[in-house]
N, C-alpha and C positions, 0 to 999 in steps of 0.2 A: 504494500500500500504506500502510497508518496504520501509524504509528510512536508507539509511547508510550515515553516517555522516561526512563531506569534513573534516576531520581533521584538515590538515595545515590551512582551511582554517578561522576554527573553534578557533583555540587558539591566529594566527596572528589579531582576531579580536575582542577578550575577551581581550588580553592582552592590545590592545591600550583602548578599551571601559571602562574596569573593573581594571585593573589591573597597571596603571599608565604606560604603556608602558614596564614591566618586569615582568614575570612568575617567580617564585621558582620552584625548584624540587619538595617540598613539595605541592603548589599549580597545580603544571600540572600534579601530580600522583593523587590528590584527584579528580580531574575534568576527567583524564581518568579512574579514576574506576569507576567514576557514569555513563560515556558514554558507557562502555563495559556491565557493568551491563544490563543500556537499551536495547542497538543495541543486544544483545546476550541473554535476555529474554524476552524483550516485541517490536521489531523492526518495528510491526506495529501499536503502540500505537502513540497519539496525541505527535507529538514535542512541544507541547506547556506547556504540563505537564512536561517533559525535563527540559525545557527553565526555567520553577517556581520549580522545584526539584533545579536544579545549583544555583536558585538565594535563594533559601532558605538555601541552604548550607553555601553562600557564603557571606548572613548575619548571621547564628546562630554559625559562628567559625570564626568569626573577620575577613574574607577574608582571612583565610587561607585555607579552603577548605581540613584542614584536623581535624579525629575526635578532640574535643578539650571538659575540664573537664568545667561546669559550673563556671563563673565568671575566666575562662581560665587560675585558678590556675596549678601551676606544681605539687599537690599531693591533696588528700581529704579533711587532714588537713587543710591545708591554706585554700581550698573554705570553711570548713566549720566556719573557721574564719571569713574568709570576708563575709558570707553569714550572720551570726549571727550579726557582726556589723552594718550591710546594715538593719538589721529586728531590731534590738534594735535600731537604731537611725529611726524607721519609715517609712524607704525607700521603705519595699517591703508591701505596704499597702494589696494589694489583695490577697498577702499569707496569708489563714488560719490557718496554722499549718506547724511549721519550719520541712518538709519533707528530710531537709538535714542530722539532727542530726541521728546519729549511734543507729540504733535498739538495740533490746534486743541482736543480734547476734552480733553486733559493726560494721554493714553493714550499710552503707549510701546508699540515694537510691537519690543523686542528680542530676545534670542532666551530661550525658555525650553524647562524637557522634557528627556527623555533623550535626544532628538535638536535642535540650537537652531532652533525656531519663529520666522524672523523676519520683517519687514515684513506692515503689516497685510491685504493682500491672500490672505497663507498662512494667516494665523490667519481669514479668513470663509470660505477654499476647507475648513481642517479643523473650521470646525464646523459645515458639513452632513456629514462621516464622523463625528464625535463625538454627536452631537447636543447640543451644547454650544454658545452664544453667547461665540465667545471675545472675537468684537470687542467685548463689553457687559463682560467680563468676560476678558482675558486671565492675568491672573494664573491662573484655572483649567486651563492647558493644564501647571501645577505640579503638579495631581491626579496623582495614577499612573495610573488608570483612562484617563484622558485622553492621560495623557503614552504611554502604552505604544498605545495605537489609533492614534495620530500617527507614533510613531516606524514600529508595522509597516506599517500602511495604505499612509502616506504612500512606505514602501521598495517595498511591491511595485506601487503605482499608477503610482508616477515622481514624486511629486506635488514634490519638492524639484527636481530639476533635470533634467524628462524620461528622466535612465535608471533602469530598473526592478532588477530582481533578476533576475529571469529573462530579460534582458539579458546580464548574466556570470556567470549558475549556471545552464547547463542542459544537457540531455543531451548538446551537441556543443560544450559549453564548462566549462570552470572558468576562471574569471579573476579570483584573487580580490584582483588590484591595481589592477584598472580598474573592480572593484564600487565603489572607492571615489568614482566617479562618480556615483554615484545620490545621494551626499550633498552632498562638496564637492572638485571636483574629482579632481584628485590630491594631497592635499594627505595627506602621512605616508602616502600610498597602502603602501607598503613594509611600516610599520607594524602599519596595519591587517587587513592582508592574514593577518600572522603570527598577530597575536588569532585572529581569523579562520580557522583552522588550528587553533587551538589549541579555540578554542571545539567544532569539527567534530568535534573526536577523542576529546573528552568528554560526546559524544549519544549513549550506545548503546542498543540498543532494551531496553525490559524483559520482565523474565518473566512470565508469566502470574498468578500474582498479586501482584504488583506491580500489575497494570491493574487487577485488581479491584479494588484500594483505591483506583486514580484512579476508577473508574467511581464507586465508594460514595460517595466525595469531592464529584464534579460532583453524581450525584443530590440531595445534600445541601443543595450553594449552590442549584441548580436549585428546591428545596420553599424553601429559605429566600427566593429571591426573588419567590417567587410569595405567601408569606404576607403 
């Protein structure tokens, strides 16, 4: 069944839940790009995969909900400061091999995106889904465009750690402390589960015209990008 998504009723209820009672620009552009993305590619897929898309986002970019550079540095250099100090003082134990430092080409392949894109292997499997050269060009998986086809694709393909979404959201399961397998481990699995929850309970379906303005909406981008 497609499901179109009550907007207003959607953000007036993220905001007091998630959001401390105030949206940014920044945060209500990153939440409707992932909403338009769904409703406009997969509009009969599980809301509940939705619901752990938002809240993944919404922990792996500090609650900004937009793309953001590994350890939320403002350039490469700095994250690859802070990543090397955090590894020399011990911190990042279950790193094998520091994947931050600047290849032969002096391309880093650390994490970027609403969700963190790392080692350069992930960034050449996401741009045949992008159609984006990220290897030529990583910093691009910063785009939101980008960032947002990464974050979902990659959720429902497996593409980060072989589990999918529909793995632990589907008709003979809800799991939503073990979806956090699909990204990184269990790691705040607890946490995330609760966004999670919270993001779910603020999907309700819309009324009928309500859609008709999403529909006039799409038409619109739809003529614009064919111009």
């Amino acid at each position: 069944m497609v499901f179109h998504i009550d907007r207003t009723f959607f953000f007036d209820a993220v905001r007091q839940s998630l959001f401390k009672g105030t949206l940014s620009e920044g945060q209500a552009e990153g939440m409707t790009a992932i909403l338009d993305f769904f409703e406009e590619r997969m509009p009969q897929a599980d809301r509940r995969w939705l619901a752990y898309i938002l809240a993944t986002a919404f922990h792996e970019t500090a609650f900004t909900m937009q793309p953001v550079r590994e350890t939320l540095a403002g350039s490469d250099a700095m994250a690859i400061e802070i990543l090397d100090r955090a590894y020399a003082a011990g911190k990042l134990s279950w790193v094998k091999a520091a994947y931050w430092k600047p290849d032969e080409d002096g391309k880093c392949w650390l994490g970027r995106g609403l969700v963190q894109l790392t080692h350069k292997r992930n960034y050449e499997a996401m741009s045949a889904i992008t159609g984006i050269d990220l290897v030529a060009e990583p910093d691009r998986a910063m785009e939101m465009a980008a960032a947002v086809t990464i974050l979902i694709e990659g959720m429902l393909a497996g593409s980060f750690t072989g589990h999918r979404l529909a793995d632990h959201l589907n008709a003979e399961k809800e799991d939503w402390v073990n979806a956090r397998r699909i990204v990184n481990g269990t790691d705040r699995a607890e946490k995330l589960a609760e966004y999670g929850r919270t993001f779910h309970a603020a999907l309700r379906r819309e009324d009928a015209p309500g859609i008709l303005q999403r529909l006039k909406g799409w038409l619109a981008r739809a003529i614009a990008r064919l111009c």
